[in-house]
N, C-alpha and C positions, 0 to 999 in steps of 0.2 A: 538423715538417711541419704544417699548416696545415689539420685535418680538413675543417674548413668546405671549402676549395678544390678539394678532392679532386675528382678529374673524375671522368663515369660517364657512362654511354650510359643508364641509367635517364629516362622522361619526367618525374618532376621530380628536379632535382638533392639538394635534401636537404628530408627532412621531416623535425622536429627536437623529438621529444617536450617538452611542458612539464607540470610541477606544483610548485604554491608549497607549502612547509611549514612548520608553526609545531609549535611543543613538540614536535619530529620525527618526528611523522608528515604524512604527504601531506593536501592541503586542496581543498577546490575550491568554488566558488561562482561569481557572475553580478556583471556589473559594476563591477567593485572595492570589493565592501560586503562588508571584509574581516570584520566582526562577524558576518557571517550565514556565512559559512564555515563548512562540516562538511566531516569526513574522506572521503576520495578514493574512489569504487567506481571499479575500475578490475577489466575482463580481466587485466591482466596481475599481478594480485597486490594485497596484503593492506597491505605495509609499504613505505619507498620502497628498504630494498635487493631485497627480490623484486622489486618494478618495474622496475626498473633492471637487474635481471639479466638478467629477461624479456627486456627490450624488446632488449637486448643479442642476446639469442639469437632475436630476430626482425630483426635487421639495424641497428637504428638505431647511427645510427656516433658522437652526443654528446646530449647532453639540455640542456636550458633548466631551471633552478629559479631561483623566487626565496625568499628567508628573509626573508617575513612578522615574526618576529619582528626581526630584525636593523634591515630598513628602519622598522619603526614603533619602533624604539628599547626595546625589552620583552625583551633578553635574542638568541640568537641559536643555530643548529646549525651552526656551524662543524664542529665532528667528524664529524658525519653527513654534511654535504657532502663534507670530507675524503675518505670512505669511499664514499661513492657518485662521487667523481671515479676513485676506483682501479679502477671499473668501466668506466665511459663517460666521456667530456672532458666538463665541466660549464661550461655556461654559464653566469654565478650572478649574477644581481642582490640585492645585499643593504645598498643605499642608496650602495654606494663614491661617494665623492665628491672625495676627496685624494689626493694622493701616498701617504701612510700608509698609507693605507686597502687602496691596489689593491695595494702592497705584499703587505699582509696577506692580500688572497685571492691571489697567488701560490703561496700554501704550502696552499691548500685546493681552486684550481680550476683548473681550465685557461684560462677564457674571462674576463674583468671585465666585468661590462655597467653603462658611467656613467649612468643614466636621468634624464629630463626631473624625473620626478619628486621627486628626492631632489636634483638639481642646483643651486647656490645661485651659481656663478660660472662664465660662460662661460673666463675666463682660466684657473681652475683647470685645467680639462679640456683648456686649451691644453698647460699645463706637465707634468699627466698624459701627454700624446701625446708633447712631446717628452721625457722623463726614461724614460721604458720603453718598453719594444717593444710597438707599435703594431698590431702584426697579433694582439695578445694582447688587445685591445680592442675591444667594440664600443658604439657611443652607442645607447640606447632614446630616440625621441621617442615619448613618450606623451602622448595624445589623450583625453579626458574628456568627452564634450558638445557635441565637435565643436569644441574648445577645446584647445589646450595645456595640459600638466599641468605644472607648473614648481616647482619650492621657492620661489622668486627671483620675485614678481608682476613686475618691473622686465625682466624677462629674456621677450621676444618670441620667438613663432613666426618672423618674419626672422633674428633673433641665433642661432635654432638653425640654421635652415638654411646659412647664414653659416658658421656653426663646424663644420658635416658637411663643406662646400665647401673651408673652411679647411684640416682636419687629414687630410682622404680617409682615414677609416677605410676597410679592406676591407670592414666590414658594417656595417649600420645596422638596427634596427628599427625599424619604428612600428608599435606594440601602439594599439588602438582598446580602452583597456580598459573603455568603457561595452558593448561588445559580447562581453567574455569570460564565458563561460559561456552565450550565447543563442544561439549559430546562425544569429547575424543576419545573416552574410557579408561583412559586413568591405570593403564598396566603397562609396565615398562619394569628392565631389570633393575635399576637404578631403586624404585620402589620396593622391586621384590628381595634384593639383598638390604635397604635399610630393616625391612620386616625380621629378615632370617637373624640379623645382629640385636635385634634389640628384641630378647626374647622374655624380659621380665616386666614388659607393658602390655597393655592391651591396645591395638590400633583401632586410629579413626580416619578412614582412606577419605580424602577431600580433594576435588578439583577435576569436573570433568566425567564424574561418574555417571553410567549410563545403568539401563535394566539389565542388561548383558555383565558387565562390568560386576555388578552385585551378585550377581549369581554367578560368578566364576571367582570371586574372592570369597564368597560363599562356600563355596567348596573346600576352597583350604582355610577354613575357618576364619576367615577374619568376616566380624557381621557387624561392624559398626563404623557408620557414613555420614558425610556431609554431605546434603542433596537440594541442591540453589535450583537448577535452569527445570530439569523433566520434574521437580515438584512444584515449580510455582506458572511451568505450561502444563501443569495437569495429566503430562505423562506417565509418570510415576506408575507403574501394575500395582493393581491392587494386594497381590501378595507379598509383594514388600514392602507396606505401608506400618508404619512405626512399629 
């Protein structure tokens, strides 16, 4: 079954805890200045399996992590994910990029998310989509600057949209990661025309989202969020709570 899909009468369909971790514990900082990261204060706990358990027993139905060390190449908590997928289905960004790769977080995650950033060939991610199940996938476009974030300089904001169109993952995101950790809400046109072009995914708005923010993408239907800083400071309203 397909967590993300899951129907609900709730006003937003899924709110979808995130936090990145390196040398396995939880991290958190502002705009992707992964060096200035320090360890996670979060309500809900101390390490990422309290977190995780917590949030568990406050309803969240999967969580979003990325492995900071894995994507920058410096080693990797593949067991710790492991173990925190045994709790909640894990979404995991940790640079996959190949066949190989999303293989390899099969045996560790529920979710593989191929990102803009770690991505080096649009064909790849073609071959990923057709050689494994596809509803086990989602693409991260990620934003920088108001800019695409790319591995691949050769490789255009059209060519992504292009290849969302192409393989219709069920989910997409696009994380605005100059806005993670600020509160800055996460709406910009940049945003809202990658939304209008890629109309055979369902979005996952990430980076920066606020209570406000949700409830005005709310409005134009889009109900499904990455929420790091006002969920783990405990701001979060409670009518938008998973």
């Amino acid at each position: 079954m397909n967590i993300l899909k899951k129907e609900t009468t709730t006003w937003i369909n899924m709110i979808i805890p995130v936090f990145d971790v390196k040398n396995n514990e939880c991290v958190s900082g502002k705009s992707g200045k992964r060096n200035t990261y320090t360890k996670l204060k979060s309500v809900y706990g101390k390490n990422p399996i309290e977190i995780v358990s917590n949030l568990k027993k406050a309803g969240a139905k999967c969580i979003y992590v990325a492995d900071l060390d894995k994507i920058e190449g410096e080693g990797d908590n593949s067991l710790l994910i492991s173990q925190l997928n045994e709790i909640l289905p894990v979404l995991l960004d940790n640079g996959a990029s190949s066949v190989e790769e999303v293989k390899f977080n099969r045996n560790i995650c529920t979710y593989s998310i191929l990102a803009t950033e770690s991505m080096t060939s649009t064909e790849d991610v073609k071959t990923i989509f057709k050689e494994l199940p596809y509803e086990k996938m989602i693409i991260s476009i990620d934003i920088k600057n108001d800019e695409l974030l790319i591995n691949n300089s050769d490789i255009k904001l059209v060519d992504i949209i292009s290849l969302v169109n192409e393989v219709k993952p069920d989910y997409s995101i696009i994380l605005n990661i100059s806005e993670v950790g600020t509160r800055g809400g996460n709406e910009n046109a940049l945003i809202r025309n990658i939304i209008s072009q890629t109309p055979y995914t369902q979005h996952i708005i990430a980076g920066g989202v606020t209570n406000e923010s949700i409830h005005n993408y709310w409005e134009d239907g889009i109900t499904n969020f990455l929420i790091g800083t006002i969920l783990h400071e405990g701001t979060l309203l409670e009518k938008y709570e998973w």
